[in-house]
C-alpha positions in Angstrom: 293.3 258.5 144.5 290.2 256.7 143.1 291.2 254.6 140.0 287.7 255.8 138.0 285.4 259.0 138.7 282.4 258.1 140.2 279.4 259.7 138.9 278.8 261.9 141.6 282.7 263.4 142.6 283.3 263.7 146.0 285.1 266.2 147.3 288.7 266.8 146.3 289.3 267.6 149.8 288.2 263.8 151.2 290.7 262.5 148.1 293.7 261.8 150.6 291.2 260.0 152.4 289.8 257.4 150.2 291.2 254.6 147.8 289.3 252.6 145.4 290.7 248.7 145.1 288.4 245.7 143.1 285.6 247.9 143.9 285.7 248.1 147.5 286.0 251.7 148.7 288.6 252.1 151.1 288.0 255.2 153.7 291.2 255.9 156.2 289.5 256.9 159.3 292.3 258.2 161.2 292.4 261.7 163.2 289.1 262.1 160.5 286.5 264.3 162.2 283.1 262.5 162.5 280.9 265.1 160.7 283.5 265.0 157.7 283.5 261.6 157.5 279.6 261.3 157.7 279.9 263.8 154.9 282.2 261.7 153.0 279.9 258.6 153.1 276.8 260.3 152.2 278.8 261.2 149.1 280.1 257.7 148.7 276.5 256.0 148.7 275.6 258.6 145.4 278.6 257.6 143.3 279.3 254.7 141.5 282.2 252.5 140.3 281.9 249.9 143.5 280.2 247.6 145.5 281.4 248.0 149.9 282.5 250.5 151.7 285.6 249.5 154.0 286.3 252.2 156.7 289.4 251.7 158.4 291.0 253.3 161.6 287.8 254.0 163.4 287.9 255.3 166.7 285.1 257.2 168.1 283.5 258.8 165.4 279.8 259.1 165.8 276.5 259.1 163.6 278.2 256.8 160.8 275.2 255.0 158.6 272.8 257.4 160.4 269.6 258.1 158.4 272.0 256.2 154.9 268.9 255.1 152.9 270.9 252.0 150.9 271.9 248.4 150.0 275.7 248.7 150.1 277.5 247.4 152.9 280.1 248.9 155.1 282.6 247.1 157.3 283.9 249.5 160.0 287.4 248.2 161.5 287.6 249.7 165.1 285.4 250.9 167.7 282.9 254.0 166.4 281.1 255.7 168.6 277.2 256.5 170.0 274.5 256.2 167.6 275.6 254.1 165.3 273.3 253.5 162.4 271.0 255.6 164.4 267.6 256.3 161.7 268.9 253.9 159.2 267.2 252.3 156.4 268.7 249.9 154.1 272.8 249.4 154.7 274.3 246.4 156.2 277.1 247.5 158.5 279.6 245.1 159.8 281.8 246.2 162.8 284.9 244.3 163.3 285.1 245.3 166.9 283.2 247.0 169.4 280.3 249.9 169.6 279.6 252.3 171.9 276.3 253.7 173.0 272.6 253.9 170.8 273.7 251.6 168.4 270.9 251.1 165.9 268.7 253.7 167.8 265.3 254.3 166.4 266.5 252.3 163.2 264.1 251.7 160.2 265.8 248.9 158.2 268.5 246.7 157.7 271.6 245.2 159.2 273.9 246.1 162.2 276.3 242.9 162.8 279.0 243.7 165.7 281.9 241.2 166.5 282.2 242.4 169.9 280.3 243.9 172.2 277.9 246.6 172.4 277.1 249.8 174.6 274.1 250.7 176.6 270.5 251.5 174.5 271.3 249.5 171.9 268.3 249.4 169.8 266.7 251.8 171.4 263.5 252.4 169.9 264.1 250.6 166.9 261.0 249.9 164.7 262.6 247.6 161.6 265.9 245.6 161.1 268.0 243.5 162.4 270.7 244.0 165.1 273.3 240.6 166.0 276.0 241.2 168.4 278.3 238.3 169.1 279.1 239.4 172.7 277.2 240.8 175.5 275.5 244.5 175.4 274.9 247.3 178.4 272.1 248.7 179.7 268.6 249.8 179.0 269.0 247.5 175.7 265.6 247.6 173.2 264.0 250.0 175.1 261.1 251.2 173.2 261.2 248.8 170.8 258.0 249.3 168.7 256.9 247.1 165.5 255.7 249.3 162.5 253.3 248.3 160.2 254.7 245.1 158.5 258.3 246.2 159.8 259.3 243.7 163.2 262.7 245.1 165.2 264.8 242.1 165.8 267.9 241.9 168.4 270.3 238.9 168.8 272.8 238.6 171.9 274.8 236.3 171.7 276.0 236.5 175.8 274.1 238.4 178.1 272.9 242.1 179.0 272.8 245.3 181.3 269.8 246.0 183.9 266.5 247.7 182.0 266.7 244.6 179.3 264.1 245.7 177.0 262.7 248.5 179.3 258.9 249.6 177.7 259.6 247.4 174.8 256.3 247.7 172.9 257.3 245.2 170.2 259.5 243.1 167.9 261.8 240.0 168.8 264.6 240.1 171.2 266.5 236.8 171.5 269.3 236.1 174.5 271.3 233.3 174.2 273.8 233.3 177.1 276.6 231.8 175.2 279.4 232.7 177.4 277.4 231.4 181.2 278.0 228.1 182.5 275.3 226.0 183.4 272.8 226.7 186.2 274.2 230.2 185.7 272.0 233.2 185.4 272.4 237.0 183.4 272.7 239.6 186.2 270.7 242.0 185.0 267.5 243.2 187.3 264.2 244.9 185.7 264.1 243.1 182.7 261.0 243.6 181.0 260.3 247.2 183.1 257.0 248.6 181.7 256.8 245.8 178.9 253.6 245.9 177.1 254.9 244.1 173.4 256.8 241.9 171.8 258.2 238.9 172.9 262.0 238.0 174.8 263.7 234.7 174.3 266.0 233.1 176.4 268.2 230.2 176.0 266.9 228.4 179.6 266.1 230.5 182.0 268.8 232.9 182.4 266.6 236.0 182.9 264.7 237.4 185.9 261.8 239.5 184.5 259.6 241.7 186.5 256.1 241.5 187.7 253.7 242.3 185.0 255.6 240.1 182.7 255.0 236.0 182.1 257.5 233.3 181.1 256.4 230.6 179.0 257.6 227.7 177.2 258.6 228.3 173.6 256.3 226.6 171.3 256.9 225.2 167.9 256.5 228.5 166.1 258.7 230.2 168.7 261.2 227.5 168.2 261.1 228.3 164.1 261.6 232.0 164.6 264.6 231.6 167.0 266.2 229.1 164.9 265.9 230.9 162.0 267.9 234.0 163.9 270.3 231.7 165.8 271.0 230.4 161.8 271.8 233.9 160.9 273.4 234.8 164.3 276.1 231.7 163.4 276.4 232.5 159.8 277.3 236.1 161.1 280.0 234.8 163.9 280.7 230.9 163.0 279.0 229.2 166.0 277.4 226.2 165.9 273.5 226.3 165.2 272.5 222.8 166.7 274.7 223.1 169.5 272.8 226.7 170.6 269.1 225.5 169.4 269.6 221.9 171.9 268.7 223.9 174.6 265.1 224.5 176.1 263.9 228.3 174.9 261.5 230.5 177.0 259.6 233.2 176.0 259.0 236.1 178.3 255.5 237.9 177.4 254.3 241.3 179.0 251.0 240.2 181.3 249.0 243.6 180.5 249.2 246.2 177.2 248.5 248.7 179.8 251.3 247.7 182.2 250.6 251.2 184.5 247.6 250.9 184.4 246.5 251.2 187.6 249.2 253.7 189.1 247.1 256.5 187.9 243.4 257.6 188.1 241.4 258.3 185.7 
């Protein structure tokens, strides 16, 4: 039971559910349907009495953090499922373990940090945030990324990812860093870049293979500022070491065209 009443009650029915220890709220996720548990949160974020959210026994649960307009964090322990975050502005969510599919999708602001790997569409048509995953991510990953106003989507990988890597991507920053390929080795994924008219792609060497209608260039010194400042946060998030990742040449891949179909169709 919760050791104070929050100012807004939640429901005596989620009570079995929750626990309240040096104002972390502790949510047992087990056998906990995903629409009651989304139900529970929203709840949660309204009340008062502590500072993070801890949901344990995830497994599959979809939606959690969608469209959550705050500054508390929640640490998810397990694996929860698509669209995670999906329409989010504000939270910082922290997933000790994997996530499925649309993680992040069409996101507004803040945080999703994943200490594992991620599904295919991550990001997908994110316009503000910031996205890190430790591992390596599926496909179609940033696809219709956009930037909005003074909002700039940001992605972080820190291995490699799926065919389709950032497929129409209209803005924002995607960095790959490879971590986990040997050297000389390349990321396997083909059509990177597909119908790219914005934003910019980093890579750690040149592990990528972009399509035509795309450029790669060296990264200059303003490049080499921005990804440090995300490979900074990156190890903050998952303990790597900073100056080990930044000793490496960077490359920037750049669409050629803002009109990348141009002239597939008449006019």
């Amino acid at each position: 039971m919760l050791e104070q009443k929050p100012k807004m009650e939640i429901d005596q029915k989620y009570f079995s559910r929750v626990t309240l220890e040096s104002k972390v709220l502790k949510v047992n996720a087990e056998d906990f349907y995903y629409k009651d548990l989304n139900c529970l949160l929203r709840q949660a974020i309204c009340a008062d009495g502590f500072e993070r959210i801890e949901v344990h026994n995830v497994c599959g649960q979809r939606y959690i953090g969608t469209d959550l307009d705050t500054n508390l964090q929640i640490d998810l322990y397990g694996t929860p499922g698509n669209d995670l975050g999906a329409f989010m502005s504000g939270p910082k969510v922290v997933v000790h373990g994997n996530a499925q599919d649309g993680c992040g999708n069409t996101m507004n602001e803040g945080e999703i940090i994943i200490n594992g790997h991620a599904g295919d569409v991550t990001g997908n048509s994110m316009r503000g945030g910031k996205i890190f995953v430790r591992d390596f991510v599926g496909y179609r990953v940033g696809i219709h990324m956009k930037e909005y106003q003074k909002k700039i989507p940001k992605i972080v990988i820190g291995q490699t990812a799926g065919d389709f890597l950032a497929e129409y991507m209209a803005g924002g920053i995607m960095v790959i860093l490879g971590l986990n390929l040997k050297e000389g080795e390349k990321c396997k994924a083909r059509f990177v870049g597909t119908g790219m008219h914005g934003g910019v792609i980093y890579e750690r060497g040149e592990i990528l293979e972009p399509v035509n209608g795309t450029k790669t260039l060296d990264a200059g010194k303003r490049d080499l500022q921005t990804i440090e400042r995300l490979v900074k946060e990156y190890c903050c998030h998952f303990g790597a070491d900073p100056q080990q990742i930044m000793a490496h040449n960077f490359k920037k891949i750049l669409p050629v065209s803002k009109r990348p179909y141009e002239k597939l169709f008449s006019h």
